[in-house]
N, C-alpha and C positions, 0 to 999 in steps of 0.2 A: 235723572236717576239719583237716588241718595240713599247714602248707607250708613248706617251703625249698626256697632257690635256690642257685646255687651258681656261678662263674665269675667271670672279670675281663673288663674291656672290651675288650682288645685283646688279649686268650687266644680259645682255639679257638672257644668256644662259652659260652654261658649255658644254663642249666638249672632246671627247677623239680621237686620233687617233691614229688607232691599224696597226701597219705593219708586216708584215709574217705569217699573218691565212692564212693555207693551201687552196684552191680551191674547192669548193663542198661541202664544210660544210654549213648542213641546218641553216639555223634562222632564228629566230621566235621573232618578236620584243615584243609581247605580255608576252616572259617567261621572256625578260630583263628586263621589265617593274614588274616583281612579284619582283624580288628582290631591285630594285629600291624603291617601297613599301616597300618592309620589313627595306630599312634604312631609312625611314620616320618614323616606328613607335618605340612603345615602352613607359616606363612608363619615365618620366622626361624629356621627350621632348619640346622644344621651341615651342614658337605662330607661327615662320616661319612654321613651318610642317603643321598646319591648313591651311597656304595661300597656301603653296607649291601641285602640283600635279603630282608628277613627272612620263616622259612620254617617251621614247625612240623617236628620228627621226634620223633615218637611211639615210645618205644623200652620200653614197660612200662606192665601194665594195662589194655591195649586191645586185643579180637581179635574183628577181623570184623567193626569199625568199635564194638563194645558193651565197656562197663567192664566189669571181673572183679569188682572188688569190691580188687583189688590195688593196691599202691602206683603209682601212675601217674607216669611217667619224661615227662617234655617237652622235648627240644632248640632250640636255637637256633644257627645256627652263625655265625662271627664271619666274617665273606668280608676285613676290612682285616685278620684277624690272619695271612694270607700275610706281610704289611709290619712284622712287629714281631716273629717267630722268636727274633732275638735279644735283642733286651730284655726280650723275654715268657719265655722258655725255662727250660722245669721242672726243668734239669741244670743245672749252671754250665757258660760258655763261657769259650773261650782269652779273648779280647777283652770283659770285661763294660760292659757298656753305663754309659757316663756317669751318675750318678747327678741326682737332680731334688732341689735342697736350696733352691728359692726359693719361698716359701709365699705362697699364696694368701688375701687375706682373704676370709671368708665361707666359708668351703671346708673338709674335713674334716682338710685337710693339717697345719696344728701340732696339733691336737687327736687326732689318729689315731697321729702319727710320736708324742708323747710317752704316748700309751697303751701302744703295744705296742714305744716303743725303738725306733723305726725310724730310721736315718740317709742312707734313698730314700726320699723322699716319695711314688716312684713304685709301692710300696706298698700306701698309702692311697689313691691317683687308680684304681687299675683298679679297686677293690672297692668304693671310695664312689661311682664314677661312676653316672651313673643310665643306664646300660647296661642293669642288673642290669634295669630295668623290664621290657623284653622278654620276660624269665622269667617276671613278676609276669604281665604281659599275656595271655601264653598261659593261665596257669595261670588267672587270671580265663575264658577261653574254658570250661573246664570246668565251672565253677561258673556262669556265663549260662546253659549248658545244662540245667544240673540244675536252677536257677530258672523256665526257660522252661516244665519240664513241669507246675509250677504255678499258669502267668500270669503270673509277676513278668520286668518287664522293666528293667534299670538301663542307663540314658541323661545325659548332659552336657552342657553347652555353656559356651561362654565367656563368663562376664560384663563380666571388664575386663579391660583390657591397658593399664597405665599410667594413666594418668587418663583412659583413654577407656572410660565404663560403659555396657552396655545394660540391657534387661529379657530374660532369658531366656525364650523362650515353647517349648523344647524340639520345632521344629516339626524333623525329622530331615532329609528334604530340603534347608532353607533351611541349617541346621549343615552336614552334611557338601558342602555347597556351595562353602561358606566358605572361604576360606584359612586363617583365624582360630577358626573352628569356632564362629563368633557367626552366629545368623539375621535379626538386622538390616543390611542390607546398607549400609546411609550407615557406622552405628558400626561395619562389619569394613574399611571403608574406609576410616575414618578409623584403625581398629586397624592396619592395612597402612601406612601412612602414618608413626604412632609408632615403630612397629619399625623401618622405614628410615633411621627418624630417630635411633635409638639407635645403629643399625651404622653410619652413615657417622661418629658421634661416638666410635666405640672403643668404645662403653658396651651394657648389656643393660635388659632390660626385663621386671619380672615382670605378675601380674594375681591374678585370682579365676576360679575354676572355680565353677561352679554343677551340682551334681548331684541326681537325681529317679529315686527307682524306683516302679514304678506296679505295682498289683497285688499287694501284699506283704502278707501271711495276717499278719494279729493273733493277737497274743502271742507274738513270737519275743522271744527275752529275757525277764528276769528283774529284777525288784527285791529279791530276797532276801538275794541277797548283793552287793558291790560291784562286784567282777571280773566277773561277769555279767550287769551290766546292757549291753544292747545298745549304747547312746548310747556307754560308753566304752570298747567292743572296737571299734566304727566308726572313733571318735575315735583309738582306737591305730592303725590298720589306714593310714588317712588320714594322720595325722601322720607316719609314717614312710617316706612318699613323700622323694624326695631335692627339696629346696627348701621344702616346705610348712611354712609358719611357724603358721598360723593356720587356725580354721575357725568356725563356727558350722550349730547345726539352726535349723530356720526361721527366724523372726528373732531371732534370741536377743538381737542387740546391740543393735536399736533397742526390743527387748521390754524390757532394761533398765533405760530411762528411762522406761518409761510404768506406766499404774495398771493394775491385775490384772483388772481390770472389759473396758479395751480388748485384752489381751493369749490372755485364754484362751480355749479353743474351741469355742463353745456343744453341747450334746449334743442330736439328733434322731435321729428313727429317720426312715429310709427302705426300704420294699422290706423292711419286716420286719428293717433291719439297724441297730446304731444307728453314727450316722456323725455327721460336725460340720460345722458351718458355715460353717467357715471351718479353715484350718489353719499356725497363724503356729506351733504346738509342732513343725510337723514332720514328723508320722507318728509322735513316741515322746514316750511319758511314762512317769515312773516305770523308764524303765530298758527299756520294752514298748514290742512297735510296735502302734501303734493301727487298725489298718487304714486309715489314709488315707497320702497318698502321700509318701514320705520324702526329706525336704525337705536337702540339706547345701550349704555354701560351703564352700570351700577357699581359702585367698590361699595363693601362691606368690611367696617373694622373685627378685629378680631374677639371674640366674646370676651364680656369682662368679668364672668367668675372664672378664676385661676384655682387649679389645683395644692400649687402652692404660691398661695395668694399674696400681694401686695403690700407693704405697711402703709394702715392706714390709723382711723380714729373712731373712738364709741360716741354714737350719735348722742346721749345722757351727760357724758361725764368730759368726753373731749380728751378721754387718756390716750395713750399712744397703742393702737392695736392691730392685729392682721386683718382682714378683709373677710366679710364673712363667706363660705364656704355655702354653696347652693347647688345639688344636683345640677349638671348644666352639659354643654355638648362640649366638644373640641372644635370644630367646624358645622358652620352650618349651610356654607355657600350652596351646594345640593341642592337646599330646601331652599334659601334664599330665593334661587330662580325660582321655584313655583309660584312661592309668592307674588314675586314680582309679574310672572304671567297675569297672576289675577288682577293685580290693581291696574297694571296696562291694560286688560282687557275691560275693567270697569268704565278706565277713563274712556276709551273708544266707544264703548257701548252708550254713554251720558251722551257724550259728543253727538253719536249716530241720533240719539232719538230727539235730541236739541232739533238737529238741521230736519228729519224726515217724522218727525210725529212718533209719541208712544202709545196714543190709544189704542191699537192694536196692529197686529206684527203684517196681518196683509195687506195693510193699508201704508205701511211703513216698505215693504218690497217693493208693491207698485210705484210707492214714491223715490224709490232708487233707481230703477228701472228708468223710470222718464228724465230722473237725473242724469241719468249717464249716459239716455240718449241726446241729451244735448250736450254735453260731455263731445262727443262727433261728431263737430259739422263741418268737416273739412275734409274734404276730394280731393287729393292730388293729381288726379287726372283733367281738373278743371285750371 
């Protein structure tokens, strides 16, 4: 499977397009559209989320609600880009819109403007924005689907938000309850708390995502070669969320400091299957997933447009200036996890149709089926 997106933030519409979804797979624009919503809300979200409505249009590879087996086209359409015609406009206008030459730290703006020679920063702001997620989000809708018809289900929740931490118990209820998308309700209240505390000081606030998919067939990925072991198509898929500095599989960072005796996973069989006792690797090793349940963290830095922003420098002149000033959110951890559901589920989803074929989805079950029955060939009664 392979994907691109395509759009600016305050142009028409964002877009994904998804190549190698198996043939015959149901969908349902209505359930793409639930998570689309879920990265719309949350506690410290931007005034865009108030204009925005976001809505799947399925415009390729889908008829009669089943895949073809063809490239699949996914819309998004932009409802604030009424408000920005001119500044957005794909012809040049009489009147061109003031240029944005005040740079952002932390932000893609000098590192983009001197990549590609830009002297509008406003440029690099629609294409770096994480707008573009919405594309990703949908396009993750497809790939939960094709997961689903094997069991696998990938879920999130909030760990931290500032130095306020909990313990993730991925109870779905208590999450999407949440403002914060944490199931402990003292720490989303004390995380509501934080965030208010950051906006009324000009400032933002990042966190940790906690992600877990359950259900996920052993042996997707590879140790053979480097580029395909699973752990570092995740790791790529994840890192290139806009903000994600950082991640870890199970514990990897407190596995670190400790001896190999408390860190690794003892092996048992159960039920004729062999499983572990514990799961601080993750769900992968060697590059494989082990059939237990896959384990990831995410830290997310905190946004870098500031309310009272930064001293910085005018990309033209090089004088000495504030940072420029871009509608933007306080927190986005919330939404982060959505995201991040999607690209995990992508990557499982490439992986699944690597190992079991993607010409079509009944041919793909069957060949998990016969996988997993030899998955059990061990009797303990013998």
């Amino acid at each position: 499977m392979r994907l691109l997106t395509a759009g600016e933030s305050h142009g028409p519409l964002v877009l994904a397009v998804i190549d190698g979804v198996p043939a015959g797979l149901a969908i349902n624009a209505a359930g793409i559209d639930i998570d689309l919503r879920r990265r719309q809300l949350g506690y410290g979200r931007g005034a865009r989320q108030r204009i925005e409505r976001d809505a799947v249009r399925i415009t390729g590879g889908v008829r009669q609600g089943r895949t073809t087996g063809a490239p699949i086209a996914l819309e998004i359409a932009n409802r604030d880009a009424a408000n920005w015609e001119r500044v957005m406009s794909a012809s040049p206008v009489v009147e061109p819109p003031e240029p944005v030459t005040r740079l952002r730290p932390g932000h893609a703006d000098l590192a983009g403007a001197l990549k590609f020679g830009h002297t509008d920063v406003r440029d690099v702001i629609e294409r770096a924005s994480a707008r573009e997620t919405a594309a990703r989000v949908a396009a993750g809708g497809i790939a939960k689907a094709l997961l689903a018809v094997v069991g696998t289900v990938v879920e999130s929740e909030t760990k931290s938000i500032g130095d306020v931490t909990s313990v993730p118990t991925f109870d779905r209820d208590a999450v999407e309850g949440s403002e914060v998308r944490c199931s402990d309700a003292a720490k989303s209240a004390a995380m509501v708390a934080a965030i208010a505390a950051a906006r009324d000081a000009g400032d933002t606030l990042g966190g940790v995502v906690a992600l877990r998919a359950v259900g996920v067939t052993p042996g997707l990925g590879t140790f053979a070669e480097w580029d395909r072991r699973l752990d570092g198509r995740i790791a790529q898929a994840l890192m290139s969320i806009q903000s994600a500095k950082g991640m870890q599989f199970g514990d990897a960072f407190a596995a670190a400091r400790e001896r190999g005796s408390a860190v690794h996973d003892p092996i048992t069989v159960r039920g004729g299957e062999f499983r572990r006792t514990r799961n601080r690797a993750g769900g992968l090793e060697g590059g494989v997933t082990n059939g237990e349940d896959l384990l990831v963290e995410i830290a997310f830095k905190p946004i870098s447009t500031l309310m009272k922003p930064l001293p910085s420098a005018d990309l033209r002149t090089g004088a000495p200036s504030p940072a420029h000033v871009e509608r933007s959110d306080v927190c986005v951890i919330p939404a982060a996890g959505v995201v991040a559901e999607a690209m995990l589920a992508f990557v499982l989803a490439d992986a699944l149709c690597e190992k079991f074929g993607s010409d079509n989805v009944d041919d793909m079950c069957a060949a998990v089926e016969r996988y997993r029955g030899r998955l059990r060939p061990i009797d303990l009664r013998t």
